[in-house]
Every structure is written in C-alpha cells, then in structure tokens.
MOPAC internal coordinates of N, CA, C and O (Angstrom, degrees):
PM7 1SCF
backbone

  N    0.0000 0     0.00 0     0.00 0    0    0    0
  C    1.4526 1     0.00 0     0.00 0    1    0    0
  C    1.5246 1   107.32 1     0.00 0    2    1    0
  O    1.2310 1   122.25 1   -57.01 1    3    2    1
  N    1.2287 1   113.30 1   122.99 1    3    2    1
  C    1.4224 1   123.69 1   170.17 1    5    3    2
  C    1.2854 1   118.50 1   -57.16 1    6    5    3
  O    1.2310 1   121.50 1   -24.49 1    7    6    5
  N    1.5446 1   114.73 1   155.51 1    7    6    5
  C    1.5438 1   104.42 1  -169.44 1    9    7    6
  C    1.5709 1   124.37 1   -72.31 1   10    9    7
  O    1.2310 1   122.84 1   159.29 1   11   10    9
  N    1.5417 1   112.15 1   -20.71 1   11   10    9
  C    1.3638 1   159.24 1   139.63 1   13   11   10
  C    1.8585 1   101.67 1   -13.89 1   14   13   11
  O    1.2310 1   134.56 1    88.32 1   15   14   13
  N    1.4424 1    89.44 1   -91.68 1   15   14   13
  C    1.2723 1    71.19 1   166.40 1   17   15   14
  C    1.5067 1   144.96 1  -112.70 1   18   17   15
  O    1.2310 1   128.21 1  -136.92 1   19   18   17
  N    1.7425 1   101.80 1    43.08 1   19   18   17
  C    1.0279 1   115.41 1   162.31 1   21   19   18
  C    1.5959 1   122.95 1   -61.19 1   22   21   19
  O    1.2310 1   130.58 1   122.23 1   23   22   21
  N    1.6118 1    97.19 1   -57.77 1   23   22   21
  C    1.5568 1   130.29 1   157.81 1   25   23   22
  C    1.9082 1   110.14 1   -22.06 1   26   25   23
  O    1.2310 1   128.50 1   124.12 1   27   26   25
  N    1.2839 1   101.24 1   -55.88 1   27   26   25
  C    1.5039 1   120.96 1  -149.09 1   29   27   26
  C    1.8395 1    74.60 1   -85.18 1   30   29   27
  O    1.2310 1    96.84 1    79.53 1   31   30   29
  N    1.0678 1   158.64 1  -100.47 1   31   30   29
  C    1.3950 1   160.88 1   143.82 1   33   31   30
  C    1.6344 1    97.46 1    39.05 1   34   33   31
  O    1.2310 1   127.44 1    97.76 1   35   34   33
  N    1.0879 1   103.29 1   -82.24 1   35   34   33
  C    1.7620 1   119.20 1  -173.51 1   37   35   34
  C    1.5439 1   120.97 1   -47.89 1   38   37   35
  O    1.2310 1   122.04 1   161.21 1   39   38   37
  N    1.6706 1   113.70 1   -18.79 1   39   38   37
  C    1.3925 1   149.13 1  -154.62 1   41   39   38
  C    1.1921 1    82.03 1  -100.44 1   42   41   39
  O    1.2310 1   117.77 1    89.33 1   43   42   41
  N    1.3082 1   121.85 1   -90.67 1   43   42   41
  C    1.6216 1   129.64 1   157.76 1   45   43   42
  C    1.3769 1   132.31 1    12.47 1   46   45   43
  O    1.2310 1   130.61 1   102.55 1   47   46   45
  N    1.2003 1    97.13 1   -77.45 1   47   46   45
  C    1.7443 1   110.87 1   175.89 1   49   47   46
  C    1.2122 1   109.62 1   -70.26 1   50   49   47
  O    1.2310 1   120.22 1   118.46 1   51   50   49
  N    1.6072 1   117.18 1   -61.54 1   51   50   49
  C    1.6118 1   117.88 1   170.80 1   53   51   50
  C    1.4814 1   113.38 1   -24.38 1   54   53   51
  O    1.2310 1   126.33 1   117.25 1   55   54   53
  N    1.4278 1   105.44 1   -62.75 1   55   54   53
  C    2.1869 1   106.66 1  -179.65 1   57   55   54
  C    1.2532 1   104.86 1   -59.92 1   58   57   55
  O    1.2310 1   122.99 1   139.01 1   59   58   57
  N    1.3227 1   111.87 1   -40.99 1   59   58   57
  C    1.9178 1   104.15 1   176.18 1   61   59   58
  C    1.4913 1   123.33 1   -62.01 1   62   61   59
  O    1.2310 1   121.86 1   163.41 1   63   62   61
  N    1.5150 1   114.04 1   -16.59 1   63   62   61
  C    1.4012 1   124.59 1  -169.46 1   65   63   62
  C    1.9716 1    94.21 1   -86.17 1   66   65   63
  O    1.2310 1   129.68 1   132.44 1   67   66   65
  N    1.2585 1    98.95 1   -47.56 1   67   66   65
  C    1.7896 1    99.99 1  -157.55 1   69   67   66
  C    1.7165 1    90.05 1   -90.30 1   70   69   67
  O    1.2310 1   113.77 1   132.73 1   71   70   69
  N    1.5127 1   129.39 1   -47.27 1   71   70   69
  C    1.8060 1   109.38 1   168.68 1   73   71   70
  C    1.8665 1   101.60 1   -39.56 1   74   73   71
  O    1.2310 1   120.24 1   141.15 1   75   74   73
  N    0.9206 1   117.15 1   -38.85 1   75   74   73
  C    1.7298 1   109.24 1  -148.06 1   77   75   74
  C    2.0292 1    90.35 1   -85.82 1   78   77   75
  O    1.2310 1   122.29 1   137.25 1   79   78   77
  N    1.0311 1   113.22 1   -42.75 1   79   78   77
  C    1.5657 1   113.83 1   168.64 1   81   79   78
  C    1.4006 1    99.65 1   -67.68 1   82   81   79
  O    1.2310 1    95.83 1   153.25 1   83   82   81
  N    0.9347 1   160.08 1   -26.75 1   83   82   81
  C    2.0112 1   137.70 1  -149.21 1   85   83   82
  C    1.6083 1    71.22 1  -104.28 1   86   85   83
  O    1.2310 1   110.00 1   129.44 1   87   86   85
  N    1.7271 1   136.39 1   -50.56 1   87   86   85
  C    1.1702 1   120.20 1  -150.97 1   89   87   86
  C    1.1172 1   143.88 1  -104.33 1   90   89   87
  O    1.2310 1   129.75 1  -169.79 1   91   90   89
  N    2.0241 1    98.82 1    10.21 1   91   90   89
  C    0.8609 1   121.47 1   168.00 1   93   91   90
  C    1.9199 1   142.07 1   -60.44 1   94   93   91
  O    1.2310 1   129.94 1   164.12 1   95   94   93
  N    1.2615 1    98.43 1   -15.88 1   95   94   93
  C    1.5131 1   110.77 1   172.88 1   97   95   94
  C    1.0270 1   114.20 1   -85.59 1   98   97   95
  O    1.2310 1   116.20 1   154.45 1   99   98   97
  N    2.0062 1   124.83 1   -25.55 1   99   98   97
  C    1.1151 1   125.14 1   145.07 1  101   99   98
  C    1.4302 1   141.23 1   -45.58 1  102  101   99
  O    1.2310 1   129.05 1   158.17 1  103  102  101
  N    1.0925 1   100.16 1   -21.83 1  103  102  101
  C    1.4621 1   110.65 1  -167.95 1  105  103  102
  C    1.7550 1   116.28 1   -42.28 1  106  105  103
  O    1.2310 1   123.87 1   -30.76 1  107  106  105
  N    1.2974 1   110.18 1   149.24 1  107  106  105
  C    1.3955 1    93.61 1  -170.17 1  109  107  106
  C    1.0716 1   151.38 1    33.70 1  110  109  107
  O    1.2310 1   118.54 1  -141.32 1  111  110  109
  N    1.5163 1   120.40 1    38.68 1  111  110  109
  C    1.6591 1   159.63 1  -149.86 1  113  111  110
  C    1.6746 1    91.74 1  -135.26 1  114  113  111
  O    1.2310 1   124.52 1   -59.47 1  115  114  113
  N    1.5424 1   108.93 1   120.53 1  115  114  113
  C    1.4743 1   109.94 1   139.32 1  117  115  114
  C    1.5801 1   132.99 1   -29.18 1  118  117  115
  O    1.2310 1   110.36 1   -47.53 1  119  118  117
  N    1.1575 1   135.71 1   132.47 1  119  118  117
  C    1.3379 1   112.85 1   170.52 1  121  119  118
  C    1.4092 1   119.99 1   -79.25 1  122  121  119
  O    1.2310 1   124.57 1   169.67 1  123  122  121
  N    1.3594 1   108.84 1   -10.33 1  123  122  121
  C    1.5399 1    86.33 1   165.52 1  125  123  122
  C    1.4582 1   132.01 1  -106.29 1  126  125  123
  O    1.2310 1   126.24 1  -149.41 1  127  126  125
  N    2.0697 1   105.61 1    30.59 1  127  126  125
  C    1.1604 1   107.31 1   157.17 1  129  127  126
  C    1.2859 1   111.36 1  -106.42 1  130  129  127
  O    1.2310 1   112.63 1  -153.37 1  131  130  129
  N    1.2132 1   131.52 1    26.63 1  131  130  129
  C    1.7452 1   123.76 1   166.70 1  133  131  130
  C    2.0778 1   104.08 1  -114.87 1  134  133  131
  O    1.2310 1   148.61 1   -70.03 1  135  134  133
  N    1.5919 1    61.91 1   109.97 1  135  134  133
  C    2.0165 1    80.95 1   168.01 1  137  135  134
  C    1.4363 1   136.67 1   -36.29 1  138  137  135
  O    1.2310 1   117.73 1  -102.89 1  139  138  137
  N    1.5971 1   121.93 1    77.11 1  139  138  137
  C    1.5222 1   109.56 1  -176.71 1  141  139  138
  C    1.7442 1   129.16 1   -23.38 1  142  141  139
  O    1.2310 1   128.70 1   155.81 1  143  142  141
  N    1.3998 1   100.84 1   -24.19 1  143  142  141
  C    1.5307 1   112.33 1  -176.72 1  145  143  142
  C    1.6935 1    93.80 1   -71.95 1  146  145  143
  O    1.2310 1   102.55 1   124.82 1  147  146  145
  N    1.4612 1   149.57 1   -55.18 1  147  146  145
  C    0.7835 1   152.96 1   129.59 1  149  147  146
  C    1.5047 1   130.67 1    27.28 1  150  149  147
  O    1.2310 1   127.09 1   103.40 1  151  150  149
  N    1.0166 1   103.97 1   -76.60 1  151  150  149
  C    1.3547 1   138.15 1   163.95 1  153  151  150
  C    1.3573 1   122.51 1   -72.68 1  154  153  151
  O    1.2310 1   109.96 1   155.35 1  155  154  153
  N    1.2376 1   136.44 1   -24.65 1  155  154  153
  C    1.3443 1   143.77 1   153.50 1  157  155  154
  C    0.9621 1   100.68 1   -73.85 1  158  157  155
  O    1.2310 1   101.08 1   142.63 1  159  158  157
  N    1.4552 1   152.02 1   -37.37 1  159  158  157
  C    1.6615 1   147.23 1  -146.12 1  161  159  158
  C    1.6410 1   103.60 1  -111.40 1  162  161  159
  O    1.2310 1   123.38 1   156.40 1  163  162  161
  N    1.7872 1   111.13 1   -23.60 1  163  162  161
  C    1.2287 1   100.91 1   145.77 1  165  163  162
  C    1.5610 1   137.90 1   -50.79 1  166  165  163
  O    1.2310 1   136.37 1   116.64 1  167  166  165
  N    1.4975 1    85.91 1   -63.36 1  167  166  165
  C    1.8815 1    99.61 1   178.60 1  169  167  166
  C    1.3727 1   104.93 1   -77.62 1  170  169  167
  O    1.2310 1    91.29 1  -127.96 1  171  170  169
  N    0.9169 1   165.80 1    52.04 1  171  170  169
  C    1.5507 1   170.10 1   -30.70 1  173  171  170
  C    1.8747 1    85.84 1    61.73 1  174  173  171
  O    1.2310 1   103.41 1   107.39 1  175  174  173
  N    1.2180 1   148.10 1   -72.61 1  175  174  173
  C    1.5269 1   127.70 1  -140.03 1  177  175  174
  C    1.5731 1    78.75 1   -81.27 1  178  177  175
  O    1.2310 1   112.07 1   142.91 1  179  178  177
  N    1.7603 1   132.56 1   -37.09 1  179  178  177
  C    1.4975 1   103.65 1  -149.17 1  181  179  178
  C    1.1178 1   115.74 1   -94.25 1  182  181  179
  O    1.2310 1   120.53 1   179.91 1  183  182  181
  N    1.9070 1   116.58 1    -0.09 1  183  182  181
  C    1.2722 1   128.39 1   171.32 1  185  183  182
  C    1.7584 1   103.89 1   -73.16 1  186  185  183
  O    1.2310 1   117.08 1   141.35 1  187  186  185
  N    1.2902 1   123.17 1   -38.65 1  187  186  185
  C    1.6037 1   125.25 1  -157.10 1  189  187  186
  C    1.6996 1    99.89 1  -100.67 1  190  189  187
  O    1.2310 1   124.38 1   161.04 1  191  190  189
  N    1.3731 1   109.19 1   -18.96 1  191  190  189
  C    1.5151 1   117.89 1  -172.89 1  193  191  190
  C    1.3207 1   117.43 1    73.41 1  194  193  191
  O    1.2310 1   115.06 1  -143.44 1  195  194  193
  N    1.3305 1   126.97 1    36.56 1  195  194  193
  C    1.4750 1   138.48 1   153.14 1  197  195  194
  C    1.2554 1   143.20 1   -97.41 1  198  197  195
  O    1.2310 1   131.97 1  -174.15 1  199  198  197
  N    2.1921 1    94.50 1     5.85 1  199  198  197
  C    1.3787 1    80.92 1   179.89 1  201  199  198
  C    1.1025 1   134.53 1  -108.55 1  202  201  199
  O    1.2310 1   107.67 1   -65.25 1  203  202  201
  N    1.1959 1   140.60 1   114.75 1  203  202  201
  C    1.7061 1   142.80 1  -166.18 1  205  203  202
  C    1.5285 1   126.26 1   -27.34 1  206  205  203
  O    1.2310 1   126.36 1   -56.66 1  207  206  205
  N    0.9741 1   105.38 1   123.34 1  207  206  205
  C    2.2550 1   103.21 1  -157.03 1  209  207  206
  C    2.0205 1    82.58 1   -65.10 1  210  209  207
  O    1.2310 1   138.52 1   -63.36 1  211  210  209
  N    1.5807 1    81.71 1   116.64 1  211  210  209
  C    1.7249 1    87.61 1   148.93 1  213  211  210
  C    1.7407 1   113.41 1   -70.80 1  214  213  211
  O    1.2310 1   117.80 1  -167.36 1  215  214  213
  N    1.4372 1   121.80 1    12.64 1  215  214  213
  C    1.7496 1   115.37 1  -168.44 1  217  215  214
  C    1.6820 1    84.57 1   -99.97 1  218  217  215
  O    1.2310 1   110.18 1   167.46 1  219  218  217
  N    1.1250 1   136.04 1   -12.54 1  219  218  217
  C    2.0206 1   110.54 1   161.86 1  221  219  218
  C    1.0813 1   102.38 1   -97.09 1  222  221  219
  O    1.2310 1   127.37 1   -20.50 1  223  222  221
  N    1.5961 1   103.43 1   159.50 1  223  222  221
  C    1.3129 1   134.86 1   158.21 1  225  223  222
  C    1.5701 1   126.61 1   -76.09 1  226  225  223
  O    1.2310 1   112.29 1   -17.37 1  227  226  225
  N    1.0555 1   132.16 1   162.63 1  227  226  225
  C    1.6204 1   124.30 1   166.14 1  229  227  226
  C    0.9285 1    94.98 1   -20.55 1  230  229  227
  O    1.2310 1   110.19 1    86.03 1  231  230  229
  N    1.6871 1   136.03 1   -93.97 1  231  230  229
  C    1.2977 1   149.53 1  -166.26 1  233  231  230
  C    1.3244 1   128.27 1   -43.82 1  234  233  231
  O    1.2310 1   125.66 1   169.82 1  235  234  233
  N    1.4044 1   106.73 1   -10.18 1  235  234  233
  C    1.8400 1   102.66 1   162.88 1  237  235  234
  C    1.3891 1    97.63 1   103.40 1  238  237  235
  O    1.2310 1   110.27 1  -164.31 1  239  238  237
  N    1.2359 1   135.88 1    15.69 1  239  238  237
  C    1.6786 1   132.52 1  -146.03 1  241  239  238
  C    1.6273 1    92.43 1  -126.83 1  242  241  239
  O    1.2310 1   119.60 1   -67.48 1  243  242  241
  N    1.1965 1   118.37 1   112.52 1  243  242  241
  C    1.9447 1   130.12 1   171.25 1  245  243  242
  C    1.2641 1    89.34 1   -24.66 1  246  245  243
  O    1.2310 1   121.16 1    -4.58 1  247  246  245
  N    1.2494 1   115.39 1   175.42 1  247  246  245
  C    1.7202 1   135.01 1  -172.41 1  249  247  246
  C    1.4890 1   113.17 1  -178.09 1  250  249  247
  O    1.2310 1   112.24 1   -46.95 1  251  250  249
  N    1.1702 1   132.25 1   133.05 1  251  250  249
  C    1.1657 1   130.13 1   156.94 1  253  251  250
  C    1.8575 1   102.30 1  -156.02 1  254  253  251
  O    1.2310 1   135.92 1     8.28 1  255  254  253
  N    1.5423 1    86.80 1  -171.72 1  255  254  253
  C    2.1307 1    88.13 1  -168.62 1  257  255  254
  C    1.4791 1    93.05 1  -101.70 1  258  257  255
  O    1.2310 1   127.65 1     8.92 1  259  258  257
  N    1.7518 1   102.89 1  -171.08 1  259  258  257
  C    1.1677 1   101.68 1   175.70 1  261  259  258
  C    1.5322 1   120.97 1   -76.44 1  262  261  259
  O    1.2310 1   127.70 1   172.42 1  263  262  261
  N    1.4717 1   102.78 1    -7.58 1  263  262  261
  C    1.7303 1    96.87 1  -178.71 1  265  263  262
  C    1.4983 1   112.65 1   -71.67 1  266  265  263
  O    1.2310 1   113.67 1   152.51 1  267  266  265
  N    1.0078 1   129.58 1   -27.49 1  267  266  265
  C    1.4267 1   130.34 1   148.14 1  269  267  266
  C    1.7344 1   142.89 1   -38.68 1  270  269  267
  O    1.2310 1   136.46 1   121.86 1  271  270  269
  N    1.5023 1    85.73 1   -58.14 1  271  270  269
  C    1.4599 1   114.31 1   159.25 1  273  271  270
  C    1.4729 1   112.86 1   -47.23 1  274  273  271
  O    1.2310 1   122.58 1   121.89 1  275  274  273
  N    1.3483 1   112.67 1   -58.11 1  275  274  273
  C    1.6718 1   140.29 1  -149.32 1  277  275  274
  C    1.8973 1    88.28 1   -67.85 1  278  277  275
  O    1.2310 1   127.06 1   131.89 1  279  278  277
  N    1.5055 1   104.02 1   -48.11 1  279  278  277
  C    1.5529 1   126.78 1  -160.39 1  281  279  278
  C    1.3669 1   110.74 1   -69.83 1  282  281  279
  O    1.2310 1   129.75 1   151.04 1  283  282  281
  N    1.1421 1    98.81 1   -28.96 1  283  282  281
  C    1.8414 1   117.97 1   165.58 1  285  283  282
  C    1.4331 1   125.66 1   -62.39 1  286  285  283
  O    1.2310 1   134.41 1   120.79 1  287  286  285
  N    1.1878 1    89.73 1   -59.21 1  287  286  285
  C    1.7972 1   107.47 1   171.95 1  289  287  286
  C    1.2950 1   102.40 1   -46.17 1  290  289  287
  O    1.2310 1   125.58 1    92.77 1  291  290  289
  N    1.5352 1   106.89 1   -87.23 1  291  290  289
  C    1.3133 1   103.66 1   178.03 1  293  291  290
  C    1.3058 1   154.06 1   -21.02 1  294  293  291
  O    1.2310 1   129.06 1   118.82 1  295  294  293
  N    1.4293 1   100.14 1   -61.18 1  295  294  293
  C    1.7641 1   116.78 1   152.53 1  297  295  294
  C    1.7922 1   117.43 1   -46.69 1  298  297  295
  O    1.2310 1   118.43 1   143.81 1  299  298  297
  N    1.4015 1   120.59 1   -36.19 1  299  298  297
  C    1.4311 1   131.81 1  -172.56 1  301  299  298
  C    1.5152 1    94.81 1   -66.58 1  302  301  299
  O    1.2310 1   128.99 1   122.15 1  303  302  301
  N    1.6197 1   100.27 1   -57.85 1  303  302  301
  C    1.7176 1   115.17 1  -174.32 1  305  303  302
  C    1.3400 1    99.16 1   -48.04 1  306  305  303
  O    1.2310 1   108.48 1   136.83 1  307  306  305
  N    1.4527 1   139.15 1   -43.17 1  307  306  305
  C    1.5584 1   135.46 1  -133.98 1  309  307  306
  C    1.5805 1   100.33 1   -92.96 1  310  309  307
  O    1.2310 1   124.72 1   138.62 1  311  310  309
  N    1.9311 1   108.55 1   -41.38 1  311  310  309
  C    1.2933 1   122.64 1  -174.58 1  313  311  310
  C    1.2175 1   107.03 1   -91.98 1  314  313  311
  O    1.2310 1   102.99 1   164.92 1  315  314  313
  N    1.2774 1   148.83 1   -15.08 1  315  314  313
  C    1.7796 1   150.84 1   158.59 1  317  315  314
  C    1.2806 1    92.55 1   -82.87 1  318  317  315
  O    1.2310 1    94.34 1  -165.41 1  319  318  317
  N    1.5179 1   162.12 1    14.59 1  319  318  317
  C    1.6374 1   150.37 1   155.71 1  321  319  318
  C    1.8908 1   110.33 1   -86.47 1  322  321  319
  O    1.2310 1   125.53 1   -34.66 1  323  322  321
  N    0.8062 1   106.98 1   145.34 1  323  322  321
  C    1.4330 1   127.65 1  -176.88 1  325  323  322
  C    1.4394 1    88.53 1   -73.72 1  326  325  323
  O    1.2310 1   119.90 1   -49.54 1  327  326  325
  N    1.3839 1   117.79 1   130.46 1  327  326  325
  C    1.3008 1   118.35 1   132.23 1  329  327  326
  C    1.4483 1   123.44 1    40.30 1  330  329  327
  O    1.2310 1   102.16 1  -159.67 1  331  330  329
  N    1.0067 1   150.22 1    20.33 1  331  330  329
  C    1.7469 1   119.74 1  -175.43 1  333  331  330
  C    1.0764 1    93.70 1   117.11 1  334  333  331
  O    1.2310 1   102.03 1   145.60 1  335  334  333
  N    1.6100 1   150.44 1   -34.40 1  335  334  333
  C    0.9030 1   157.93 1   141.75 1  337  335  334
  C    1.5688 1   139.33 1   -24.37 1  338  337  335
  O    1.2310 1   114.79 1  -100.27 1  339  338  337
  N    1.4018 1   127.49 1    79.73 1  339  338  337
  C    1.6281 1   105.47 1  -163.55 1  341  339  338
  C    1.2995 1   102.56 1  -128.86 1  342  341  339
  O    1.2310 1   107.34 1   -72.51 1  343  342  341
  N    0.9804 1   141.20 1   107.49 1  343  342  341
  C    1.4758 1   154.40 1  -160.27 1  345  343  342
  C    1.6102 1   113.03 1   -91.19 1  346  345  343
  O    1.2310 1   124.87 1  -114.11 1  347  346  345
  N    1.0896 1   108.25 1    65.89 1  347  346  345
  C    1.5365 1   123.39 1  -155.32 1  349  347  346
  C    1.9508 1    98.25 1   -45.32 1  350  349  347
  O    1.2310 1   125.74 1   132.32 1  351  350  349
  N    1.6429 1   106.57 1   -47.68 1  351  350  349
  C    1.5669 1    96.05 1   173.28 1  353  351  350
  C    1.2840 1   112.97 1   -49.37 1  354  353  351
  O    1.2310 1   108.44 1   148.15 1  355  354  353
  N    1.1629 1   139.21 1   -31.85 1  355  354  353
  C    1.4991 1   141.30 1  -161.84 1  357  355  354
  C    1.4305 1    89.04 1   -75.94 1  358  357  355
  O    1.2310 1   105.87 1   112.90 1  359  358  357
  N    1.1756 1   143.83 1   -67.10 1  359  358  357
  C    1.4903 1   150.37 1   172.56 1  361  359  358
  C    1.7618 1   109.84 1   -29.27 1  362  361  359
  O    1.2310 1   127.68 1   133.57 1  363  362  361
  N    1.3274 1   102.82 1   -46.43 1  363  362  361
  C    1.7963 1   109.14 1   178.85 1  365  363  362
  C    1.0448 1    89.03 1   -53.52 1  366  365  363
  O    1.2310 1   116.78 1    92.58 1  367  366  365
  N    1.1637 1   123.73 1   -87.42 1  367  366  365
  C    1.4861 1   142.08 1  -172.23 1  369  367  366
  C    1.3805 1   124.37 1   -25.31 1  370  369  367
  O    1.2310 1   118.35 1   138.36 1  371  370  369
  N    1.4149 1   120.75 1   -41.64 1  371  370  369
  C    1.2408 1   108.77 1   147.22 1  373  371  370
  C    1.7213 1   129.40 1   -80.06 1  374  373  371
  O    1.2310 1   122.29 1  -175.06 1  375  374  373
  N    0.9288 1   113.21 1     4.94 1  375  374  373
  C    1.6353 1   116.29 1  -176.18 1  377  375  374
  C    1.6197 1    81.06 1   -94.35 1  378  377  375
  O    1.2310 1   110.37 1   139.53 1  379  378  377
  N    0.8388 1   135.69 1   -40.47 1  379  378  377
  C    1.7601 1   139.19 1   177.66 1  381  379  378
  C    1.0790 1    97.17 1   -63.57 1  382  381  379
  O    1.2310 1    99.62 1   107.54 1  383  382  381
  N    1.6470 1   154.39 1   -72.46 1  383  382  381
  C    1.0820 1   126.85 1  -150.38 1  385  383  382
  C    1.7326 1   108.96 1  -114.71 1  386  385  383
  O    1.2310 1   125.94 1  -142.72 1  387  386  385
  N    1.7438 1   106.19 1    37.28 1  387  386  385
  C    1.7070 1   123.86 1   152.94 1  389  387  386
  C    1.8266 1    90.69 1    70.01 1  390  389  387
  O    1.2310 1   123.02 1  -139.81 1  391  390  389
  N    1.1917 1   111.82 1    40.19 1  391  390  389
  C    1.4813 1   122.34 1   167.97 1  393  391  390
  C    1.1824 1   104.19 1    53.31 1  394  393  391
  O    1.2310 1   120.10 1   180.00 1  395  394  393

C-alpha cells in the first residue's frame, strides 16, 4: 500500500470513527425526530472546535458502536489476508471472538 493511500485509508476510518460518534445518540431515531438545529450546532462545534466528543460516556470512558468496531475487524481481516485470498470463515471467527 502506497503511502498515498495509506493516508487516504486513515482518512477513512477517522470519518468512520467521528460519523459513528456525532450519530450515535441518533441511533435508531426517525429522521424526522432529530432536530436540524442539532445537527448544525454539531457541525458548527467541529468547525470552531467546541464541540464536546459524543465518544465518552458519563464516566469519561471512549465509546463508539459496533459499526466502528465491525469496521475494524474488517479492515484487520482485509490487511492480515493473503493476496486474493479471503477466508470469509476466518472473518466469522473473528466477529465471534469480538476481533
């Protein structure tokens, strides 16, 4: 992998890390019960840098869902596979033992 798109990879996950935190309180919410005001005042905190990481909990402890989690695995699975090679049981298997 080029360093190119090593970069472009890392870019990737990063947006998958902070979409999956801003949208996690959404989760399983209608969209037309989450407040556009909301959602502007998010992207408004991450443009000005005020807005409070939805990734802790009360307790101060990182957080994210499983689509994150899930996105991890995967990517781990994609870059530990041989070549052309993807052993989809090997993939169960780690979704079985939480990557």
């Amino acid at each position: 992998m080029g360093e190119v798109d090593l970069n472009q990879f890392k870019g990737c996950m990063i947006g998958l890390l902070v979409g999956d935190c801003l949208g996690f309180p959404y989760e399983n919410e209608s969209s037309s019960y989450i407040p556009l005001n909301l959602i502007r005042k998010d992207l408004k905190g991450i443009k000005d840098g005020s807005l409070e990481s939805r990734c802790l909990t009360d307790t101060g402890r990182k957080q994210y869902t499983d689509d994150t989690s899930m996105s991890i695995c995967v990517s781990k699975f994609l870059l530990e596979s041989p070549s052309g090679n993807l052993d989809y049981r090997d993939l169960a298997q780690r979704y079985k033992q939480g990557c």
